[in-house]
C-alpha positions as CSV (number, residue, x, y, z in Angstrom):
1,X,77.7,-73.5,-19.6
2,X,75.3,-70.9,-21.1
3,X,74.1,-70.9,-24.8
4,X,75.0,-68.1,-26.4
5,X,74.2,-66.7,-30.0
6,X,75.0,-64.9,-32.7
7,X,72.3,-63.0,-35.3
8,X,73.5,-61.7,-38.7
9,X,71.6,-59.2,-38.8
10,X,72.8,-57.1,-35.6
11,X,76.3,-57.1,-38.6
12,X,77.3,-55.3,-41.1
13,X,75.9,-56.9,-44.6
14,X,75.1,-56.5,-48.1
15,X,73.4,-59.4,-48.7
16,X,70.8,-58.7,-45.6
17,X,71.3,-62.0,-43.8
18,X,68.9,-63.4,-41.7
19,X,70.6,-66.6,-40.2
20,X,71.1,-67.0,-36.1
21,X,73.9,-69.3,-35.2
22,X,72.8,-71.1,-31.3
23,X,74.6,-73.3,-28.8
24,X,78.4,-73.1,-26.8
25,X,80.2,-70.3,-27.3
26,X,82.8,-72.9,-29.2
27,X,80.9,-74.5,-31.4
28,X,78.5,-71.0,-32.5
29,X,81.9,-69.5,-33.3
30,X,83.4,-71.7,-35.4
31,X,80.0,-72.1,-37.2
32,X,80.3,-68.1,-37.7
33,X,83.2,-68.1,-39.0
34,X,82.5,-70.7,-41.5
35,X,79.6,-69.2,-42.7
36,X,81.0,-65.5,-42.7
37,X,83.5,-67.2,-44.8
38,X,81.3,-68.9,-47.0
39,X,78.8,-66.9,-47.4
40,X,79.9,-63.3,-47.2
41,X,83.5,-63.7,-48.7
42,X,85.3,-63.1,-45.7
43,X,88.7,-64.2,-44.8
44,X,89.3,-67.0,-41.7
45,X,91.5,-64.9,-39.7
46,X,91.9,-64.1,-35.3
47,X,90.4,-60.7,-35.9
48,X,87.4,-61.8,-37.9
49,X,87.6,-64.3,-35.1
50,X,87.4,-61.8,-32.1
51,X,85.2,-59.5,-33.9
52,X,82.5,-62.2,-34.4
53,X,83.4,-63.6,-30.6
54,X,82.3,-59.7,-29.4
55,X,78.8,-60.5,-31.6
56,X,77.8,-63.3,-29.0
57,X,75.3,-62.7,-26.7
58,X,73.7,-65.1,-24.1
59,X,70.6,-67.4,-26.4
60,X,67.3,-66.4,-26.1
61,X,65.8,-68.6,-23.4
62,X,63.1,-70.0,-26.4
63,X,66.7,-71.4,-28.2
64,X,68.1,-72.2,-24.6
């Protein structure tokens, strides 16, 4: 299975976060939604879910 990604700052936020999320599609997801729960005050529901699932993109083949 392909690595895929996720970069804060390709989303909207205040707090201009830099963090990238790499790995399965699964397990960057879930780390997503803990951290845009944690971090930027959002709450754990499908949509934040989906919207963050349409933020993946395949990893950059240096975090591949």
């Amino acid at each position: 299975m392909a690595r895929k990604m996720i970069d804060c700052r390709t989303m909207p936020s205040e707090s201009n976060c830099t963090l990238t999320i790499a790995g399965e599609e699964e397990e960057v997801l879930d780390a997503a939604v803990t951290h845009a729960v944690d971090k930027h005050g959002h709450e754990n529901t499908p949509d934040l879910r989906e919207q963050l699932r349409g933020g993946l993109v395949d990893a950059e083949p240096a975090l591949a």
